[in-house]
C-alpha positions as CSV (number, residue, x, y, z in Angstrom):
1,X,-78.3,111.1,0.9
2,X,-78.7,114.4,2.8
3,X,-82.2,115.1,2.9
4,X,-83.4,119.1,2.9
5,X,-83.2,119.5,6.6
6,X,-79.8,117.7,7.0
7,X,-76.6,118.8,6.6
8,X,-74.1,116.5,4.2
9,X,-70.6,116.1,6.1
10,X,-66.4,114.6,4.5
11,X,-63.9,114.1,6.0
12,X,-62.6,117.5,5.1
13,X,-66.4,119.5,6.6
14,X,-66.7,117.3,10.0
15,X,-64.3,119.7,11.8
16,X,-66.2,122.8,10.8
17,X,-69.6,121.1,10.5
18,X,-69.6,119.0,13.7
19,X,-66.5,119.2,16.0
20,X,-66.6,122.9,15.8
21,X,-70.5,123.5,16.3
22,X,-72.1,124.7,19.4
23,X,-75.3,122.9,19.9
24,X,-76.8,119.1,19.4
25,X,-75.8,117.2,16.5
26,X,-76.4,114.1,15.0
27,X,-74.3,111.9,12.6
28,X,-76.0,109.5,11.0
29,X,-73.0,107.6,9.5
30,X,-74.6,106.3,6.3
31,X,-74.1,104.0,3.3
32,X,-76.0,104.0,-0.2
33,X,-76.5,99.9,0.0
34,X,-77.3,99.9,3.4
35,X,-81.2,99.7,4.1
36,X,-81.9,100.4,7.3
37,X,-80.0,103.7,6.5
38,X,-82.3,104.2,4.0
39,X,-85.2,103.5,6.2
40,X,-83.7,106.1,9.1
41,X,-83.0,108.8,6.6
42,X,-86.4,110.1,6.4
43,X,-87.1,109.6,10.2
44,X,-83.9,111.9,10.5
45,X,-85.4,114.7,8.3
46,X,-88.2,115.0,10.3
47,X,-87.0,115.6,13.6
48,X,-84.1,117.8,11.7
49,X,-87.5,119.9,11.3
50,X,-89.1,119.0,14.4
51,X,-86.2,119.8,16.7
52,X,-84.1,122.3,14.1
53,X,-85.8,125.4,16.5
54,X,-85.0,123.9,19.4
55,X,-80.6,124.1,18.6
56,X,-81.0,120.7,16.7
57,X,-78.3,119.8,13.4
58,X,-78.9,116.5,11.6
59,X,-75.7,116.0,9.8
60,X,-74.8,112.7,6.9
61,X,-71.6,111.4,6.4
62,X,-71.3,108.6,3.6
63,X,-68.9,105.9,5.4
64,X,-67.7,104.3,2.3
65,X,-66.7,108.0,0.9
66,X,-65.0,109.2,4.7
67,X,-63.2,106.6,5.8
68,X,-61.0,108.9,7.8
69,X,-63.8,110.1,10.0
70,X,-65.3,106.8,10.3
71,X,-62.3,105.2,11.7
72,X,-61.8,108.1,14.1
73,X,-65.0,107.3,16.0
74,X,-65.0,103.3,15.7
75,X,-67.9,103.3,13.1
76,X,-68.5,99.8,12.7
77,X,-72.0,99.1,11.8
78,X,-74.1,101.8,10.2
79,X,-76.6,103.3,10.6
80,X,-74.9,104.5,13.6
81,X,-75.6,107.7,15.2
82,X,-73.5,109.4,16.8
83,X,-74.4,113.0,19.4
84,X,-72.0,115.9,19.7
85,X,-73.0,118.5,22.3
86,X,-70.8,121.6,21.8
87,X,-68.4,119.3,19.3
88,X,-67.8,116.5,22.2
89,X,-69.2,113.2,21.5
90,X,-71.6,111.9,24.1
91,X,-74.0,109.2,23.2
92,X,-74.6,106.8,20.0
93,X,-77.2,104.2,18.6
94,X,-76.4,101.6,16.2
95,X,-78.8,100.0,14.0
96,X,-81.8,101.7,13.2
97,X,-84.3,103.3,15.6
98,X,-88.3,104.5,15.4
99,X,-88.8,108.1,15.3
100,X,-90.0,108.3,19.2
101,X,-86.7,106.8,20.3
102,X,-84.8,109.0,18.7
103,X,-86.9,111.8,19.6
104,X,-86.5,110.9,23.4
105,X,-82.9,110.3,22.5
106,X,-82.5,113.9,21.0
107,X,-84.5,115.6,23.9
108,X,-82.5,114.4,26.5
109,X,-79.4,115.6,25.3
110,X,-81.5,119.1,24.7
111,X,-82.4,119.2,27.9
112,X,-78.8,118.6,29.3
């Protein structure tokens, strides 16, 4: 469910994709029956855009299709989101979130 400004992550990808990128990045960890995650998606697409420029990657992983990756980080609710600066996690938010908290969110770490 990677939307045009997102980035769609496996098990096989996150090392590349996440671990090994220099920058802000967000995981949403996501499932197709889950409807908050459906809810957050687009929210997530627009800051991708918003804050893309500004060193920004959104980034999608399906839970039920990565279980590997999911159990690695202690994903046990979804949506859960979780920030990598320079491919080191350092902050997450469970359950879904408006767009200005996650923009406040994303800034700070930008700003770090």
């Amino acid at each position: 469910m990677a939307g045009p400004n997102t980035i769609a992550v496996t098990d096989s990808t996150f090392p590349n994709e996440v671990e090994q990128r220099r920058g802000l990045t967000v995981v949403d960890f996501w499932a197709e029956w889950c409807g908050p995650c459906k809810m957050i998606a687009p929210v997530l697409d627009q800051l991708a855009i918003e804050y893309g420029p500004k060193g920004l990657t959104v980034a999608k992983l399906d839970v039920d299709a990565n279980q590997g990756t999911t159990v690695r980080y202690n994903v046990r609710s979804i949506p859960t989101l979780l920030f990598f600066k320079d491919g080191r996690p350092v902050d997450s938010i469970v359950g879904f979130q408006g767009k200005q908290q996650l923009a406040d969110r994303i800034a700070k770490h930008l700003a770090a």
